[in-house]
C-alpha positions as CSV (number, residue, x, y, z in Angstrom):
1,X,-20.0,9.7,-12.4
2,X,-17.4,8.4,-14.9
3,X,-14.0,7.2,-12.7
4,X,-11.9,10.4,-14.1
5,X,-14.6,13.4,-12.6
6,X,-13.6,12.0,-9.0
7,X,-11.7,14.8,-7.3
8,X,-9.6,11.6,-5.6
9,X,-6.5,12.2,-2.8
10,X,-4.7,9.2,-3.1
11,X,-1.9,8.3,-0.3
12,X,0.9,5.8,-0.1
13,X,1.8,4.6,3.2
14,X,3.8,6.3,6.2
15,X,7.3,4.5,6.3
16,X,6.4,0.6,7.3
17,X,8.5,-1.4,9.9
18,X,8.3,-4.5,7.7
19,X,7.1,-5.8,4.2
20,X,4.0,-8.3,6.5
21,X,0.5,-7.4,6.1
22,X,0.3,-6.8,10.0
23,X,3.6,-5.0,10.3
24,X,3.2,-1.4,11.7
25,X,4.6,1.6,11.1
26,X,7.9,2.7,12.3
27,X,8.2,5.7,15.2
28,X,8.9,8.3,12.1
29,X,6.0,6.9,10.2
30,X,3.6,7.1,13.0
31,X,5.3,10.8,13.4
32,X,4.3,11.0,9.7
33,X,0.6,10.2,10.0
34,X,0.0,12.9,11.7
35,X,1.5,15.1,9.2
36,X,-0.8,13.5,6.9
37,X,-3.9,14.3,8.8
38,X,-2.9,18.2,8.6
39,X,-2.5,17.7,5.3
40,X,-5.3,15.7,4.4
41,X,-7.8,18.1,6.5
42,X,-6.6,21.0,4.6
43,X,-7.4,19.3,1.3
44,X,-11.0,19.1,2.2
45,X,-11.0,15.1,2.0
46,X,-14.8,14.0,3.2
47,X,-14.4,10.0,2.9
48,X,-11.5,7.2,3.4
49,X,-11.5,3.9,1.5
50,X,-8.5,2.0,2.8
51,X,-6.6,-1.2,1.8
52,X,-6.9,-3.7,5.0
53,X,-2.9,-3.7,5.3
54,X,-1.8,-2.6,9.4
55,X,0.2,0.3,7.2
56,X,-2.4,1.6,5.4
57,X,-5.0,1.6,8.4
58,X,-2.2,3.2,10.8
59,X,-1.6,5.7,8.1
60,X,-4.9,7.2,8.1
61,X,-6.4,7.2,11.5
62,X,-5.0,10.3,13.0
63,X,-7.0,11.9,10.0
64,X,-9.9,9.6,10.5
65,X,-10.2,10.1,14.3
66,X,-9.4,14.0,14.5
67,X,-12.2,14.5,11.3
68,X,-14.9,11.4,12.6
69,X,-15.1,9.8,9.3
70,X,-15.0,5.7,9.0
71,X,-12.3,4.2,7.3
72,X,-14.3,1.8,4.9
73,X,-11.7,-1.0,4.5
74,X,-11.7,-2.6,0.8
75,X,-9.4,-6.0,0.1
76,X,-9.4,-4.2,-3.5
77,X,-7.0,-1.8,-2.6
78,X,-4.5,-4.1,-1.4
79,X,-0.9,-4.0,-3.2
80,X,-0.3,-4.9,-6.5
81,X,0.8,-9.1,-6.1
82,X,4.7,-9.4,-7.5
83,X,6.1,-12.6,-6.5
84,X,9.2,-12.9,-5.3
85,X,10.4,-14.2,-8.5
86,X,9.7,-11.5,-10.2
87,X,10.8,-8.6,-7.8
88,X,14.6,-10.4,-7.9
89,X,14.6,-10.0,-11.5
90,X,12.0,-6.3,-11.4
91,X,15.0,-4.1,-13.5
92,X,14.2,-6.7,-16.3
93,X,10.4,-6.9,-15.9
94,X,9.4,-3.4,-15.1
95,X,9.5,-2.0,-18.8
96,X,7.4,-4.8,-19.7
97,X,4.8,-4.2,-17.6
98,X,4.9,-0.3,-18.3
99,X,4.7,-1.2,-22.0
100,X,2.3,-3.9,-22.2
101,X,-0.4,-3.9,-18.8
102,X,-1.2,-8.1,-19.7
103,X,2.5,-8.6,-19.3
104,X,2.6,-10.7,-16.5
105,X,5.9,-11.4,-14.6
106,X,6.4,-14.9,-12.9
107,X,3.4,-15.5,-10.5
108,X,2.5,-12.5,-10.7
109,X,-0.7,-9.7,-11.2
110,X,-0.5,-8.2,-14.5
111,X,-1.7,-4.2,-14.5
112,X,-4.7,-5.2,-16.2
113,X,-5.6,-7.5,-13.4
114,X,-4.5,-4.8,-10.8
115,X,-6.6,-2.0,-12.3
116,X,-9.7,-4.1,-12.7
117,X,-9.8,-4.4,-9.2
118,X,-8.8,-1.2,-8.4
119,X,-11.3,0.4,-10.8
120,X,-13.9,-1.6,-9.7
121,X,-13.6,-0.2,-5.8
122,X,-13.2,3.3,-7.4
123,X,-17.1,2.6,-9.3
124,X,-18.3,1.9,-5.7
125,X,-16.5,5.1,-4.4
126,X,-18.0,7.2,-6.9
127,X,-21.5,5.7,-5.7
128,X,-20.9,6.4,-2.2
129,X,-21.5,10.2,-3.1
130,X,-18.4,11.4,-1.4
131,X,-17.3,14.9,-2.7
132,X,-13.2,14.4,-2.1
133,X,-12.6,10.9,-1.1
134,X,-9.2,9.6,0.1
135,X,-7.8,6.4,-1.1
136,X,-5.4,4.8,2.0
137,X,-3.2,2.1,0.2
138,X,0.2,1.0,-1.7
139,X,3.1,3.0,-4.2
140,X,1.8,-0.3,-6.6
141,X,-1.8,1.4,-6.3
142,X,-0.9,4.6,-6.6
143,X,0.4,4.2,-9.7
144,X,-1.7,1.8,-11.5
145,X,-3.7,4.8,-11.0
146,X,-2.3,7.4,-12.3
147,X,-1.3,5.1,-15.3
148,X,-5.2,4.7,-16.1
149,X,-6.4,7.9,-14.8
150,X,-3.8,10.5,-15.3
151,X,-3.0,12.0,-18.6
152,X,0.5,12.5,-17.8
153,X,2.1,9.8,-16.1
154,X,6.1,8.4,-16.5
155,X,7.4,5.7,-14.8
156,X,10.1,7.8,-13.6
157,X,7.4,9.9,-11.2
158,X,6.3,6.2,-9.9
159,X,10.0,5.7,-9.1
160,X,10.0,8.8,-6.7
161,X,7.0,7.5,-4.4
162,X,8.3,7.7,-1.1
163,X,6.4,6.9,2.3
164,X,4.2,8.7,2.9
165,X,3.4,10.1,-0.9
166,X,0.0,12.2,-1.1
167,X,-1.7,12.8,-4.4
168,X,-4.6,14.7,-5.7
169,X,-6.0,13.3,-9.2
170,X,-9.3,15.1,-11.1
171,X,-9.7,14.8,-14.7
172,X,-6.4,13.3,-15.7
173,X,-4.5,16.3,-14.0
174,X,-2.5,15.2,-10.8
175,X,-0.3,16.9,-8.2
176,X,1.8,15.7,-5.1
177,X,0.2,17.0,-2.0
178,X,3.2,18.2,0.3
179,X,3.1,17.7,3.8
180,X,3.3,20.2,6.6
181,X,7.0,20.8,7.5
182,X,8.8,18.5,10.3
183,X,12.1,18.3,9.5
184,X,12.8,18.4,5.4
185,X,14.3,15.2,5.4
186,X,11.7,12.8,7.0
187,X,10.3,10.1,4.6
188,X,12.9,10.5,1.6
189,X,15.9,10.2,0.7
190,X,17.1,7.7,3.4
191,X,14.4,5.2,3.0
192,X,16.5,3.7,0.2
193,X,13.8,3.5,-2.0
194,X,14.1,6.4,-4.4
195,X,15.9,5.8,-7.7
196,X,17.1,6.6,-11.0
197,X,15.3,3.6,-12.7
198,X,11.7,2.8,-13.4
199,X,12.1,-0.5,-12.0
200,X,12.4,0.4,-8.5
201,X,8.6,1.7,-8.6
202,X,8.0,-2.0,-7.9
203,X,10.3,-2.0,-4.9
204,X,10.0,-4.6,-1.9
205,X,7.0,-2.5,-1.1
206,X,5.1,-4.6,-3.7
207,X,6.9,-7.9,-2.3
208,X,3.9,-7.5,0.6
209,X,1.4,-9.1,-1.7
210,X,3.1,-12.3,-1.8
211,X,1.5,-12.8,1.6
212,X,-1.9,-11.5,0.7
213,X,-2.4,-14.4,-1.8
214,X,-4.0,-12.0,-4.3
């Protein structure tokens, strides 16, 4: 099965109580998971593949637990790497790497390097047989996957990747997943992430992988 026939649901993390790798989620992300297991139940998901970060894993085990599935955890999925070099100056990189994918900001991953890890774990998903799998990971992931996967794909739509942000990609068409109503305002606008420029995709969300050393 080529990468683009995988019927994939690929989530960003609930809202995050700090940029660690063993940080947890905050009391409205937590909130938020569960909201996500609604949602990902009704969209028929049959595996998880998860990055190993506390954020991702809290994410997805209401869904996990309520539908007995194991999270297989895969270091591949961890967030794209962005030093913190580059994230001070990420207004001035960010066209670059949207433009050129072996553009590499200061001690950085380049996209190239982020997608062939990424696709690699998405080969081994396809093997695993799994009709609708669900990828558990990063805003940095999420879009280095649309940007290989998805025919239509602007770096204004990775800007708006909130936490929690559910996708569903198949065949280079992709939709956001909405979640089941709590309150209209959960998880967006007051996150202080969303913005008018592509740069702010790369926000300190990506500023995790400084710690993961890869």
């Amino acid at each position: 099965m080529g990468l683009r026939e995988l019927d994939l649901t690929i989530l960003r993390h609930c809202e995050k109580s700090g940029d660690g790798l063993s940080d947890p989620l905050t009391a409205r992300g937590a909130a938020d998971a569960e909201r996500v297991a609604d949602a990902l139940a009704e969209a028929g998901v049959d595996a998880v593949f998860a990055s190993p970060y506390r954020r991702s894993q809290e994410t997805i085990a209401p869904f996990a637990a309520r539908a007995g599935i194991e999270v297989r955890t895969d270091a591949r999925l961890a967030e794209w790497f962005l030093s913190d070099a580059a994230l001070a100056e990420i207004h001035d990189h960010a066209p670059r790497i949207f433009a050129d994918r072996d553009y590499r900001a200061p001690w950085s991953e380049t996209a190239a390097e982020v997608w062939a890890r990424i696709s690699a774990a998405l080969a081994d998903v396809a093997a695993s047989g799994a009709r609708r799998p669900a990828l558990a990971c990063h805003g940095g992931i999420l879009g280095a996957t649309l940007m290989n996967l998805a025919d239509r794909f602007r770096p204004e739509d990775w800007a708006g990747f909130h936490q929690p942000t559910l996708v569903r990609l198949h065949r280079g068409e992709w939709r956001r997943i909405e979640l089941p109503e709590q309150g209209a305002a959960d998880g967006r606008a007051d996150l202080g992430e969303a913005a008018a420029h592509a740069g702010d995709a790369f926000d300190a969300e990506a500023g995790a992988g400084r710690e993961a050393g890869a």
